[in-house]
C-alpha positions, 0 to 999 in steps of 0.5 A, spaced: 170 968 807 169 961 803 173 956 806 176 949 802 171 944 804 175 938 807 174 931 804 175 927 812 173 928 819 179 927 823 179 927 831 186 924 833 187 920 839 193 922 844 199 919 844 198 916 851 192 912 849 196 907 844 201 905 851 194 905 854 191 899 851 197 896 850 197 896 857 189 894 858 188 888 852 185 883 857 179 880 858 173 884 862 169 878 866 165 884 869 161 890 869 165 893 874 172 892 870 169 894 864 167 900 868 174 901 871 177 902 865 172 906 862 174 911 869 181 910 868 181 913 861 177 919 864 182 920 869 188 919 864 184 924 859 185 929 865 191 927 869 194 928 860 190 935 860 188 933 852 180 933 854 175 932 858 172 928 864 169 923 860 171 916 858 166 910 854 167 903 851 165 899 847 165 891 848 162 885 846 156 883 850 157 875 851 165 875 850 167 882 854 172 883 849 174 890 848 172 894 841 173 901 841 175 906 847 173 914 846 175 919 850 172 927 850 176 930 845 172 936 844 177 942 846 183 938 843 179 936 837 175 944 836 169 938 835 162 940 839 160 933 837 166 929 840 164 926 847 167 919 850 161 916 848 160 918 840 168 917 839 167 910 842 161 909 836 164 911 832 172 908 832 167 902 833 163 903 827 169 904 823 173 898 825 166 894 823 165 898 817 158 898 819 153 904 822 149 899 825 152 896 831 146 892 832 145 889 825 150 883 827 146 876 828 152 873 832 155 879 836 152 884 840 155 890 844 154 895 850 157 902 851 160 903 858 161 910 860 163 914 866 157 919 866 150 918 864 150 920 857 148 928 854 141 929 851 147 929 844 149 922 846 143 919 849 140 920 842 146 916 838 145 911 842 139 907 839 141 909 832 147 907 833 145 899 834 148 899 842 143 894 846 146 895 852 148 901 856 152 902 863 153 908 866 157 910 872 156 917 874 150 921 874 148 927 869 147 931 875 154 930 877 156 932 870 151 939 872 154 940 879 162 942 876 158 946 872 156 941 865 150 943 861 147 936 860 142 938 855 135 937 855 134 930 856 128 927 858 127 925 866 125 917 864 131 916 859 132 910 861 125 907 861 126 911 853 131 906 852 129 900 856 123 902 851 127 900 845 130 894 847 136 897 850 137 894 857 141 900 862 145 899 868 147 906 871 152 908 879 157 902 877 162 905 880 159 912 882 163 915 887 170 914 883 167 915 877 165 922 880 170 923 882 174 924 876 169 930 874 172 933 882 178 932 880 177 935 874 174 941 876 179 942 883 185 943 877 180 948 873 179 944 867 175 948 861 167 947 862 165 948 855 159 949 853 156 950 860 152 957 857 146 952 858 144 953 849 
């Protein structure tokens, strides 16, 4: 059966993310502020049943203003590719009406998320220009609720560091694992978990 091909891609964030913001529109002096509003949309995503446990930002490097947000959205949106990382790059890209994050002589930016990225994520992060990465729980916390994480090389940060994108990771761990506990304890969809 032949379907009608559709012109746009629309992965709609929920309701409660416009108040979200609204409520979160200051500044983010630190690392582990920028981590704490990034696990803050993870727990939201949950506590709201619209997605997964997964939260990401975009901000920029020298002022620490927020650029974008991304939540996990793959149930909600039926979209394999909507992790909280890409959602963020790409309502990032969008707002900049650029595909290179980087391509700027004035403005650089970090992604902050609340786990280590997926082998999908890992590989739009040097394509998306992002230049500085910082992540809060690990992949194997992801793979300990039952997450297949992909095939992801075990010196992904140094593949990174490699392209000049810097990496920072266990900011905030505990809590931002937490999340995924949290997750798990309420029976949320593990999709993708069949390992391929």
């Amino acid at each position: 059966m032949l379907h009608t091909l559709h012109s746009d891609i629309l992965i709609q964030f929920p309701d409660w993310t416009t108040d979200f913001l609204a409520d979160n529109n200051k500044s983010f002096p630190t690392v582990e502020s920028r981590m704490q509003l990034v696990i803050e949309l993870s727990r939201f995503n949950v506590e709201h049943r619209t997605g997964g446990p997964f939260g990401a930002a975009i901000f920029n490097i020298r002022t620490h203003e927020l650029l974008s947000v991304g939540i996990n959205l793959v149930v909600a949106s039926n979209c394999s590719i909507a992790h909280a990382e890409m959602v963020a790059i790409c309502s990032a890209q969008q707002q900049l009406a650029t595909f290179d994050l980087g391509a700027s002589k004035t403005a650089q930016y970090e992604l902050v998320t609340s786990c280590e990225p997926c082998a999908m994520c890992f590989g739009a992060i040097p394509w998306s220009g992002i230049r500085h990465l910082v992540c809060g729980a690990r992949d194997e916390d992801a793979r300990n609720i039952g997450f297949d994480e992909g095939p992801k090389m075990t010196e992904w940060k140094e593949a990174l560091e490699s392209r000049g994108i810097t990496v920072e990771t266990d900011i905030c761990r505990a809590e931002a694992a937490g999340v995924l506990q949290q997750y798990a304890r309420g029976n949320g969809d593990i999709y993708n978990g069949r390992q391929g």
